[in-house]
N, CA, C and O of each residue as an XYZ file, in Angstrom:
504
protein
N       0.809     -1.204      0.000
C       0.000      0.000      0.000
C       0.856      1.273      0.000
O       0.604      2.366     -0.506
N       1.824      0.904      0.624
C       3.080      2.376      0.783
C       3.663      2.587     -0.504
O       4.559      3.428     -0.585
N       3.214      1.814     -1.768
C       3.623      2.068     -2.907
C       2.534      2.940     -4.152
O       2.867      3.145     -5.319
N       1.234      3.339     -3.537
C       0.113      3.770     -3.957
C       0.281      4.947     -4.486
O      -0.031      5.171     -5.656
N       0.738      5.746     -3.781
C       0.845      6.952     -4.089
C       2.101      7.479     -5.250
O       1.806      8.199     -6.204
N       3.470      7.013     -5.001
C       4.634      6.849     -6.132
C       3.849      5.804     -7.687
O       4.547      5.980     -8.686
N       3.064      5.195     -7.860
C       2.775      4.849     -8.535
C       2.311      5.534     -9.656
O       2.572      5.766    -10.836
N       1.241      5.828     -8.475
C      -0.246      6.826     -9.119
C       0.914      8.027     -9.994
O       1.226      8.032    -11.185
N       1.307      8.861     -9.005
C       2.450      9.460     -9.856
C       3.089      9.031    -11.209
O       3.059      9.520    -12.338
N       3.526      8.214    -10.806
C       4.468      7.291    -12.309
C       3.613      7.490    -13.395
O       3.833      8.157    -14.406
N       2.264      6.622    -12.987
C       0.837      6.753    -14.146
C       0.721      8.098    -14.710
O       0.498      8.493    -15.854
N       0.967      8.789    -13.427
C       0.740     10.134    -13.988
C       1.538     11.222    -15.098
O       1.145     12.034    -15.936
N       2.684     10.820    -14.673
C       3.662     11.192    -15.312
C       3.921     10.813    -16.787
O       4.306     11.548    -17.695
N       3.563      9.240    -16.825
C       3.434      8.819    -17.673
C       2.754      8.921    -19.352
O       3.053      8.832    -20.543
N       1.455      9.215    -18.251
C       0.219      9.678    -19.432
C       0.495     11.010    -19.959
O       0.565     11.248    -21.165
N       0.719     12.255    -18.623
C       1.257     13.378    -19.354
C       1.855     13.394    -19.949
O       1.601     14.241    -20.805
N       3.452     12.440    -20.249
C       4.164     13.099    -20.931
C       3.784     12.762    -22.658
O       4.210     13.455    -23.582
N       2.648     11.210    -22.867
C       2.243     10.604    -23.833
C       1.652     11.802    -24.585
O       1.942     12.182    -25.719
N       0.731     12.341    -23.693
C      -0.104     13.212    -24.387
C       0.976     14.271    -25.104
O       1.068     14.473    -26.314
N       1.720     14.856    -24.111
C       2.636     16.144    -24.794
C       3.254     15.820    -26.202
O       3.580     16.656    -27.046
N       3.401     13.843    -26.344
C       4.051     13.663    -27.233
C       3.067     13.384    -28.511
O       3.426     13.659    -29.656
N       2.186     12.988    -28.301
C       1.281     13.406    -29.128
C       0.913     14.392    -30.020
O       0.558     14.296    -31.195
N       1.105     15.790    -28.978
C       0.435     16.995    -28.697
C       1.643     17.425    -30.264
O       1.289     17.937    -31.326
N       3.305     16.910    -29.785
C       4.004     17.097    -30.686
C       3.775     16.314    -32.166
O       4.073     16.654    -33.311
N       3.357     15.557    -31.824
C       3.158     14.723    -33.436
C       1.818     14.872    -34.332
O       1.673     14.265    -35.393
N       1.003     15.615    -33.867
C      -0.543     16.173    -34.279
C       0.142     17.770    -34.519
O      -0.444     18.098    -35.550
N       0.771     18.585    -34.264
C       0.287     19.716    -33.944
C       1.757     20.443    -34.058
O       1.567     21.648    -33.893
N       3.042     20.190    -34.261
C       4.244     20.311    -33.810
C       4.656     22.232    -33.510
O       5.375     22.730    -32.643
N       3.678     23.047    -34.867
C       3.875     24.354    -34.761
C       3.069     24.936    -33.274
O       3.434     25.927    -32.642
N       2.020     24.133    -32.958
C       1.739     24.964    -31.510
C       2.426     24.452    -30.499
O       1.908     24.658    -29.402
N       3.525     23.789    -30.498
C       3.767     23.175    -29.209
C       5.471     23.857    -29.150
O       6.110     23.461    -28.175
N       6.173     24.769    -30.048
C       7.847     24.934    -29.746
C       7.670     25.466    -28.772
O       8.283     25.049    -27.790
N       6.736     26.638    -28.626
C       6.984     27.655    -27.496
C       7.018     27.023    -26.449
O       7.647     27.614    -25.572
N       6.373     25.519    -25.996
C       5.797     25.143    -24.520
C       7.684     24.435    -24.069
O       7.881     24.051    -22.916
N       8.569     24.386    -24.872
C       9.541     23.777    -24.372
C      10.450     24.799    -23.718
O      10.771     24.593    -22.548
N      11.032     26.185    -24.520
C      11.678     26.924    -23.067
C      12.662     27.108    -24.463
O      13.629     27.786    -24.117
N      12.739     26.830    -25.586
C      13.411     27.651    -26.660
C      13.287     28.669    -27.424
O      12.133     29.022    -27.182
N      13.766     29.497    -28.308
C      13.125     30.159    -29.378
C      12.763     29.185    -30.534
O      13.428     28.241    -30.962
N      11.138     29.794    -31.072
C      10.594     28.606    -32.047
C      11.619     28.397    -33.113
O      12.586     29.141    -33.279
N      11.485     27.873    -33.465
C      11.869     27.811    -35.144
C      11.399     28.265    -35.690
O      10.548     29.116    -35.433
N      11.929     27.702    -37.155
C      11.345     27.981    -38.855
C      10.277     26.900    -38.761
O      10.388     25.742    -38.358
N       9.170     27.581    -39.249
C       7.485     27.025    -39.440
C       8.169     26.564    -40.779
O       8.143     27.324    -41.748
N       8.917     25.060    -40.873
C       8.536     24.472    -42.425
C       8.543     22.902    -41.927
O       8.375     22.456    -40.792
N       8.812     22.180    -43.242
C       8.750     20.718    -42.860
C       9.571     19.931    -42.262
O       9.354     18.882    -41.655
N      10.853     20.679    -42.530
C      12.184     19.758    -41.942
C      11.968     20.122    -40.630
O      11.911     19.118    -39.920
N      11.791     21.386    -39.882
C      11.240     22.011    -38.571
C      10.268     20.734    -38.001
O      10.611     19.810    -37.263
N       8.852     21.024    -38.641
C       8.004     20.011    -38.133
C       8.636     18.486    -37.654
O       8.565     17.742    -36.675
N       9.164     18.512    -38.720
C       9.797     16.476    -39.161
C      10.632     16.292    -37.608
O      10.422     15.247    -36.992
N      11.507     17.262    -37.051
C      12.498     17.306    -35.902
C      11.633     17.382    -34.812
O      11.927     16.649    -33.868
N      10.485     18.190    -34.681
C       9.627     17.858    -33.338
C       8.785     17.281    -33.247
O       8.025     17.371    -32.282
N       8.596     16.357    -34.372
C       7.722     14.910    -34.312
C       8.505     13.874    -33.509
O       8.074     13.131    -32.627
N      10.032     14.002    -34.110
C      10.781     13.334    -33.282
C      10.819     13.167    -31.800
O      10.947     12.132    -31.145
N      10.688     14.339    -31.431
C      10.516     14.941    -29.771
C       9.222     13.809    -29.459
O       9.521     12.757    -28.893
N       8.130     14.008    -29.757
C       6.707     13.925    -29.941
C       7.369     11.805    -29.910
O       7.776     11.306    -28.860
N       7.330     11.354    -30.651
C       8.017     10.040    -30.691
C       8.706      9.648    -29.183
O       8.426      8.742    -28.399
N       9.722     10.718    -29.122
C      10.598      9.903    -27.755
C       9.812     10.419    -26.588
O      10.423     10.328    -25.523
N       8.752     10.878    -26.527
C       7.849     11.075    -25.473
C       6.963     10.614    -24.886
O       6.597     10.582    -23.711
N       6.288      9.862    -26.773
C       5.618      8.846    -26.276
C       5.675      7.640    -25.787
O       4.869      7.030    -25.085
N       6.943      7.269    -26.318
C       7.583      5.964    -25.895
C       8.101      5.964    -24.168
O       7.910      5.076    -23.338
N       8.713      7.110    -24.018
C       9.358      7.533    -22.429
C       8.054      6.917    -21.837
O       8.212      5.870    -21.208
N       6.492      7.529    -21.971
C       5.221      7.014    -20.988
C       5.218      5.927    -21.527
O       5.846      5.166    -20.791
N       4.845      5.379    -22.457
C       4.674      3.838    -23.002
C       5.757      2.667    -22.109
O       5.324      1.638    -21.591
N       7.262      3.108    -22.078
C       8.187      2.313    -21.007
C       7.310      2.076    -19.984
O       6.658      1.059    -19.745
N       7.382      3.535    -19.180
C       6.715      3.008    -17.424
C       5.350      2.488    -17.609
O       4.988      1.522    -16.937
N       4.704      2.940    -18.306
C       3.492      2.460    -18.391
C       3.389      0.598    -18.269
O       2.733     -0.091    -17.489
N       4.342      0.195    -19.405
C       5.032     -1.178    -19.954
C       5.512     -2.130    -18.506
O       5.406     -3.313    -18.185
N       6.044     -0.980    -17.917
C       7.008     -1.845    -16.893
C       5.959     -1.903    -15.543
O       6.055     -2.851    -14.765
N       5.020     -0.896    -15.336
C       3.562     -1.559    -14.769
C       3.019     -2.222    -14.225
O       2.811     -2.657    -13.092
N       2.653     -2.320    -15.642
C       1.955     -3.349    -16.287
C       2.408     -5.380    -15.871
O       1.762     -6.355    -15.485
N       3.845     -5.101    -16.252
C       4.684     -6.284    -16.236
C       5.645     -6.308    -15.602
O       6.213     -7.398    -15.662
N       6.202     -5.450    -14.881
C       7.612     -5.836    -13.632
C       6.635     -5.562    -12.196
O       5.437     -5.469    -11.931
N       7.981     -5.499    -11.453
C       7.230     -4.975     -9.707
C       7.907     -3.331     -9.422
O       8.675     -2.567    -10.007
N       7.249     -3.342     -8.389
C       7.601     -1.465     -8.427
C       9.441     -0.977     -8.411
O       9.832      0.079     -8.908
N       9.888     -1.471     -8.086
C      11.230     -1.519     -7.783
C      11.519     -1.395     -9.561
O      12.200     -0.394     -9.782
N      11.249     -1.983    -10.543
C      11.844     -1.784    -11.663
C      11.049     -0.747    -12.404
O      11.597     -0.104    -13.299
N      10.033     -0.582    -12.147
C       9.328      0.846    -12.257
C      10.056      2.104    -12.342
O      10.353      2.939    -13.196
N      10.275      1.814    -10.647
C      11.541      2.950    -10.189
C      13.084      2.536    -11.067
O      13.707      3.574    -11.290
N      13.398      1.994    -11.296
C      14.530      2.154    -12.028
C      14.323      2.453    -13.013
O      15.053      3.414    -13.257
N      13.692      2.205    -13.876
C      12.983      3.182    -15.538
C      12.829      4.376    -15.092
O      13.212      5.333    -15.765
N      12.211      4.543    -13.818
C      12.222      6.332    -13.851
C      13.323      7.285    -13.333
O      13.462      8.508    -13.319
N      13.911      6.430    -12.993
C      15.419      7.222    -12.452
C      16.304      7.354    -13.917
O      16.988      8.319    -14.259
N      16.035      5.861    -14.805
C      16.916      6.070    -16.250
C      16.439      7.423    -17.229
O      17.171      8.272    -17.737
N      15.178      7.316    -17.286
C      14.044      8.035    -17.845
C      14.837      9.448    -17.307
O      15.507     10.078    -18.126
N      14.743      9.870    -16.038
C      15.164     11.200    -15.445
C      15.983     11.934    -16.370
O      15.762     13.093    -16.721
N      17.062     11.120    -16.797
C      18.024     11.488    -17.989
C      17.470     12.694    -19.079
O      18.275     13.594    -19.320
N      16.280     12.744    -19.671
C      15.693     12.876    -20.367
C      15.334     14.561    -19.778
O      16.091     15.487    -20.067
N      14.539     14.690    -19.240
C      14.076     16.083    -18.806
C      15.899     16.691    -17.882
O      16.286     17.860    -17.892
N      16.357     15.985    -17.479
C      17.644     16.890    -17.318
C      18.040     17.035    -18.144
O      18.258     18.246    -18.174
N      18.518     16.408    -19.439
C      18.945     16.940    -20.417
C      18.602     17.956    -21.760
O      19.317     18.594    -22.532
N      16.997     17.741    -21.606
C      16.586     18.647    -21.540
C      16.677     20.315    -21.239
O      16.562     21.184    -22.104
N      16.903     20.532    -19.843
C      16.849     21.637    -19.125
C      18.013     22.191    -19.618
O      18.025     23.370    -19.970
N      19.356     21.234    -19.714
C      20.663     21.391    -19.852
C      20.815     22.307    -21.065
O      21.268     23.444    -21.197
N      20.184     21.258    -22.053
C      20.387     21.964    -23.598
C      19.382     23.388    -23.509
O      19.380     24.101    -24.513
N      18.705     23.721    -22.566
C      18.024     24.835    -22.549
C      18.615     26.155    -22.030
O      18.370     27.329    -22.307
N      19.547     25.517    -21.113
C      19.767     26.945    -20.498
C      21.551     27.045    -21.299
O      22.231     28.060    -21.141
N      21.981     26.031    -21.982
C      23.553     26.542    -22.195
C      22.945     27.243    -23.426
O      23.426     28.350    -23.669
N      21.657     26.651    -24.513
C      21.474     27.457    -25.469
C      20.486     28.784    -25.401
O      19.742     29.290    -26.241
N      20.894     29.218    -23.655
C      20.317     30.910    -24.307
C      18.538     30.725    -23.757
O      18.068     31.769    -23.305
N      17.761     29.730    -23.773
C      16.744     29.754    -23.387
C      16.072     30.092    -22.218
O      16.632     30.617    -21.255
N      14.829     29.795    -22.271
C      14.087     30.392    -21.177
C      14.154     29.811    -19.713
O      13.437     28.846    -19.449
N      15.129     30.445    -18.569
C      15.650     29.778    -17.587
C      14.328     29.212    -16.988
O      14.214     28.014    -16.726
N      13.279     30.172    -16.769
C      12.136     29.601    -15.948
C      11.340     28.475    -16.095
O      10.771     27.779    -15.254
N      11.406     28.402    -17.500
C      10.645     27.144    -18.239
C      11.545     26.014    -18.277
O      10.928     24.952    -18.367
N      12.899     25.884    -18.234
C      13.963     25.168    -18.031
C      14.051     24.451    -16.843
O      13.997     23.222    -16.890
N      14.245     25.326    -15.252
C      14.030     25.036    -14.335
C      12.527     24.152    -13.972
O      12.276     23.005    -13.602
N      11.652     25.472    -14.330
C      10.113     24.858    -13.882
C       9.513     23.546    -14.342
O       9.090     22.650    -13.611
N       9.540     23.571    -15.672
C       8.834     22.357    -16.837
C      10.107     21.021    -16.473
O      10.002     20.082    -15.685
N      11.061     21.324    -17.219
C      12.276     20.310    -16.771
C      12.552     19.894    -15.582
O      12.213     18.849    -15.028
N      13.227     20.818    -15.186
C      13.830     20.408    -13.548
C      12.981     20.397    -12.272
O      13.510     20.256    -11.170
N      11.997     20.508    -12.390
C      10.862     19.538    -11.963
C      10.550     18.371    -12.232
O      10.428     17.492    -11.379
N      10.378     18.214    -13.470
C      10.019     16.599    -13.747
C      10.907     15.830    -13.248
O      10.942     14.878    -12.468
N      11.832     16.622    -14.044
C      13.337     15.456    -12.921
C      13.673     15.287    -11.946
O      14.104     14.162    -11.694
N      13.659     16.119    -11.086
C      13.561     16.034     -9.646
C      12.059     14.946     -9.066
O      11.954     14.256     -8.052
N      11.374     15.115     -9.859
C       9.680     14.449     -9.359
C      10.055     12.946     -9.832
O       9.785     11.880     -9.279
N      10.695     13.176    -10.917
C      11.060     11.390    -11.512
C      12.067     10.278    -10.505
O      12.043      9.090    -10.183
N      13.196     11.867    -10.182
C      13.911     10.930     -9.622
C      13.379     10.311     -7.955
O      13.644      9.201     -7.495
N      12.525     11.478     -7.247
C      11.934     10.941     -6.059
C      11.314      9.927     -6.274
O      11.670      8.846     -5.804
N      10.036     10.107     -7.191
C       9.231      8.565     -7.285
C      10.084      7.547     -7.633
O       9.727      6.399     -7.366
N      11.312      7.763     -8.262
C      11.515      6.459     -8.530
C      12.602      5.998     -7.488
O      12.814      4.788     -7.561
N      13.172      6.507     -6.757
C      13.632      6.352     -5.613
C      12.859      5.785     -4.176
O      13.192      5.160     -3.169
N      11.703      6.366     -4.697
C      10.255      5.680     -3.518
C      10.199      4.232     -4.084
O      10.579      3.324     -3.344
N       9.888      4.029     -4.961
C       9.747      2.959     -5.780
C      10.642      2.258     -5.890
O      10.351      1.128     -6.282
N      12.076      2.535     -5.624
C      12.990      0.958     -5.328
C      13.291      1.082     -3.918
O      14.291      0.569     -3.416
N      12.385      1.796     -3.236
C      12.742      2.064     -1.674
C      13.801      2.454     -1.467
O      14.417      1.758     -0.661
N      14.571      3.699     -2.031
C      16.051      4.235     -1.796
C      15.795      5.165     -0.520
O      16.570      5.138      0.436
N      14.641      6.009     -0.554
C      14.368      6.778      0.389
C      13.156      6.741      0.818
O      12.808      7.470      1.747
């Protein structure tokens, strides 16, 4: 039961980030601004690169979702500590290139910090 709540999270995390990746692969020109860069060029090779985004986003929720489904919480938590990788590096490439610190910190370095707790709850590290 002490695993209810880090879960629910995980789920949560999960689904959000599916949708965002979605959000990128339906829609790619309304979604540059929500990352913490300056947009791009509105053309196809533009689009084609944040579908990509949109792709490794959905798959990032599809993993935990996956591991669920089919491992025990402990490997949950280790997908989300690997996963963490992802929104820090993120943040990283945001703030050395000039971007928007707040959205960097806030959007990013949140998730990562939130990823790495749950998943630290989740192999019982802390």
């Amino acid at each position: 039961m002490h695993n209810a709540i880090p879960l629910s999270l995980a789920a949560l995390m999960a689904v959000a980030i599916i949708v965002i990746g979605c959000f990128y692969l339906v829609s790619p020109e309304r979604m540059t601004g929500s990352f913490g860069l300056k947009p791009p060029a509105s053309d196809a090779d533009t689009r084609a690169w944040l579908r990509l985004k949109g792709i490794r986003d959905v798959v990032s929720g599809l993993v935990v979702l996956t591991m669920m489904l089919t491992a025990d919480t402990r490997m949950v938590g280790i997908a989300l500590l690997v996963e963490a990788i992802i929104p820090l590096g993120d943040m990283s490439i945001i703030l050395r290139s000039g971007g928007s610190k707040s959205r960097a910190l806030s959007i990013h370095g949140v998730t990562c910090a939130v990823m790495l707790v749950v998943g630290l709850l989740l192999i019982h590290a802390i």
